[in-house]
N, C-alpha and C positions, 0 to 999 in steps of 0.2 A: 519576392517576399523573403524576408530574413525569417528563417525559423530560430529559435532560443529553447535554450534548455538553463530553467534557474533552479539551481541549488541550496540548500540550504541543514545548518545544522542549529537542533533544537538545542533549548535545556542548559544552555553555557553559562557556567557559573563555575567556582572555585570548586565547586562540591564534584565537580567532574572533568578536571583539568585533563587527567591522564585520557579519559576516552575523547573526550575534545579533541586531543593533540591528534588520537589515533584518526578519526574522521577527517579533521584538517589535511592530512597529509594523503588521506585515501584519495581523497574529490580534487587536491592537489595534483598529482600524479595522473588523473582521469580528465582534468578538464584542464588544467594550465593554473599557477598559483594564484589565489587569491580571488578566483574567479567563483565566489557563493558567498550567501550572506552568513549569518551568527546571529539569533534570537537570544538576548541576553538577561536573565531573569537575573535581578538587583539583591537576593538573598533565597532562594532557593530552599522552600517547607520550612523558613522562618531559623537555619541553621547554618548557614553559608552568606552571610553579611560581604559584596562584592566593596561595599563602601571601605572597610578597614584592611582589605588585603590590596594593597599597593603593589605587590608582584604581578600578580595576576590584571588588575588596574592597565599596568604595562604594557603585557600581554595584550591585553586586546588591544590597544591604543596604536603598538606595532601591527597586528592585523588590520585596522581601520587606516592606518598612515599606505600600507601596502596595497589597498584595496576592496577589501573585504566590506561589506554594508555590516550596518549595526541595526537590530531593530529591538526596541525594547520589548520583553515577551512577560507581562505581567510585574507582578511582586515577592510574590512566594511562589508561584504554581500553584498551589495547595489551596482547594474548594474548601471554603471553611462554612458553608453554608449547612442547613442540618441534611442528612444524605436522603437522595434521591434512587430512583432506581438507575440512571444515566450515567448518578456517580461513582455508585455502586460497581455499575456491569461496563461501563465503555470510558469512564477516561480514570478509574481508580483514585477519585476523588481530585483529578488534579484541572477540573475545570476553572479555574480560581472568577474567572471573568463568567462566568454564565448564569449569574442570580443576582451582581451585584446592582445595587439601583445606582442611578448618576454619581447622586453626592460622595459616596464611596469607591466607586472607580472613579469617579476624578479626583481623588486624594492619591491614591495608589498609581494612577498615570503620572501623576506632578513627582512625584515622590521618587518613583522607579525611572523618572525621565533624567532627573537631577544627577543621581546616583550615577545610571550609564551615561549622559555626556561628560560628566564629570572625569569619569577613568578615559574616556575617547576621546576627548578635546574637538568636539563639531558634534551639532545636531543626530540625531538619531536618524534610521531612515526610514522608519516610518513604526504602526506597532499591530504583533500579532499576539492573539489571545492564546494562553494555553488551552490546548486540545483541540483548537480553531473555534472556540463557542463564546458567543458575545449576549448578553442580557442585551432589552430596550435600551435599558440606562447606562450599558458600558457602548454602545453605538451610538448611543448621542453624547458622550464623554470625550470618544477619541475624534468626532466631530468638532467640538466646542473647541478641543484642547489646542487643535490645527495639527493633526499627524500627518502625513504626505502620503502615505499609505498605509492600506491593511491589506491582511489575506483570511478566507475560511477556507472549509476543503472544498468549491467549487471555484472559487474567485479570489482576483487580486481587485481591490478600489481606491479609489481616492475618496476619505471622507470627506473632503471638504464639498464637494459636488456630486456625491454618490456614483460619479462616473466606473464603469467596469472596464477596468484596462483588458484583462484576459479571461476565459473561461474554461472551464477544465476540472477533472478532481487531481489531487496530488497524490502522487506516489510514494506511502511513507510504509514503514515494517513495525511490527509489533515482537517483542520479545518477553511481553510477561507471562504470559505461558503456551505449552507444544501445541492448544488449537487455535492461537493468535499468530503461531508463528506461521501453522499450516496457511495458514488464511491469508495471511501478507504478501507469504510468498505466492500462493498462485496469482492473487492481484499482482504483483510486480510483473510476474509472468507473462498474465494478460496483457497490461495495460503497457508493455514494451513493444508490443504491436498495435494494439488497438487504438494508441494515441499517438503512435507516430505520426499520422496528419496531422495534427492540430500544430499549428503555427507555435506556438506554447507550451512546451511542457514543464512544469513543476515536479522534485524528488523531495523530499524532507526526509532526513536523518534523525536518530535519538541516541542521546549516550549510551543507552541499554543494548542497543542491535552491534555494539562491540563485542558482547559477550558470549554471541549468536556466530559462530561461521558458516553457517547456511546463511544468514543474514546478511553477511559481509559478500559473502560469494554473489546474493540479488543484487547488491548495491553496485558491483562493480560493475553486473553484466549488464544492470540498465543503464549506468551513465555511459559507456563502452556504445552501447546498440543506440542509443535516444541523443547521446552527443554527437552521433554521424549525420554529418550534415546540420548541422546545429549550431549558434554561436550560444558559447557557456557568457552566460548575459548579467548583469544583476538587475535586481527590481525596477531601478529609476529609469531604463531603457524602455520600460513599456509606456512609459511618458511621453516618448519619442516619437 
């Protein structure tokens, strides 16, 4: 049985080029190039427009030409729904997909799908929700729309058939404050042993755990521990 360890960095947009770059080149050096995807938000909290920067456009286009999967991750990020306590306390308003009904994530699907093939030149590889939360009506959107894949934090699927390619939670860090960070880090801790069985394992990245070197220091020791023995995979392999 092949075991995999897939990779992945959130949040990639203009508005975070610098910490981008810095993550690209961590998971680079950890796992062999190009070997993670890049969830690609098409304007980022309504201020970072990926449509009119043509540099950056580039930029991923060369990541995508190299290898790298592209997965469209929303529109803004940014829940603009009226606040909740969820929004409030655990994704700090950036659920963007978790209240929306059909009609309106499937505008923002089409919309944000446009944008990112446009700068990548080839299909998308499938699309994940900011925060991993999906309403009824953003799950029957990315259904309709024909995505090839999604992920939450237990599961990767195919919407078009509901099929579960893998199962698991993912291993991702929090840096917006000292008791998310505590907390990250022991789950990192944990689940660099507790999930080495599983045939599967999932890491997700955020441009904020740059700013964290306890942060950086998890990241490195779990791809290091959870890539032995592992092929660094991308998503479309669990197709396979």
């Amino acid at each position: 049985m092949t075991k995999r360890l897939l990779a992945s960095i959130h949040d990639v947009s203009p508005r975070f080029e610098r910490q981008v770059d810095q993550l690209a080149e961590r998971i680079d050096r950890r796992l062999g190039a190009a070997r993670f995807a890049m969830l690609v938000v098409p304007d980022h909290w309504d201020q970072s427009p990926l449509a009119v920067d043509k540099p950056f456009q580039a930029r991923l286009r060369n990541w995508a030409d190299a290898g790298v999967e592209m997965f469209l991750h929303g529109w803004k990020h940014l829940d603009d729904a009226p606040a909740s306590f969820r929004q409030k306390h655990m994704t700090a308003g950036e659920g963007e997909f978790a209240a929306l009904d059909e009609a309106e994530a499937t505008a923002r699907l089409r919309r944000g799908r446009a944008v990112v093939e446009d700068a990548i030149g080839r299909p998308v590889a499938g699309f994940i929700a900011p925060a991993w939360l999906y309403s009824p009506g953003a799950l029957a959107a990315i259904r309709a729309e024909g995505f090839a894949l999604a992920e939450d934090h237990m599961k990767v699927w195919r919407p078009g058939d509901g099929r579960v390619l893998t199962r698991g939670p993912v291993i991702t860090w929090a840096s917006r404050s000292p008791g998310r960070i505590r907390s990250s880090l022991f789950f990192a801790r944990v689940a660099r042993i507790g999930l080495s069985p599983l045939a599967n394992v999932r890491v997700a990245v955020h441009p904020g755990d740059t700013g964290v070197p306890a942060l950086l220091d998890s990241i490195d020791a779990t791809l290091v521990r959870l890539g032995h023995g592992r092929v660094a995979a991308r998503y479309a392999d669990l197709n396979g």
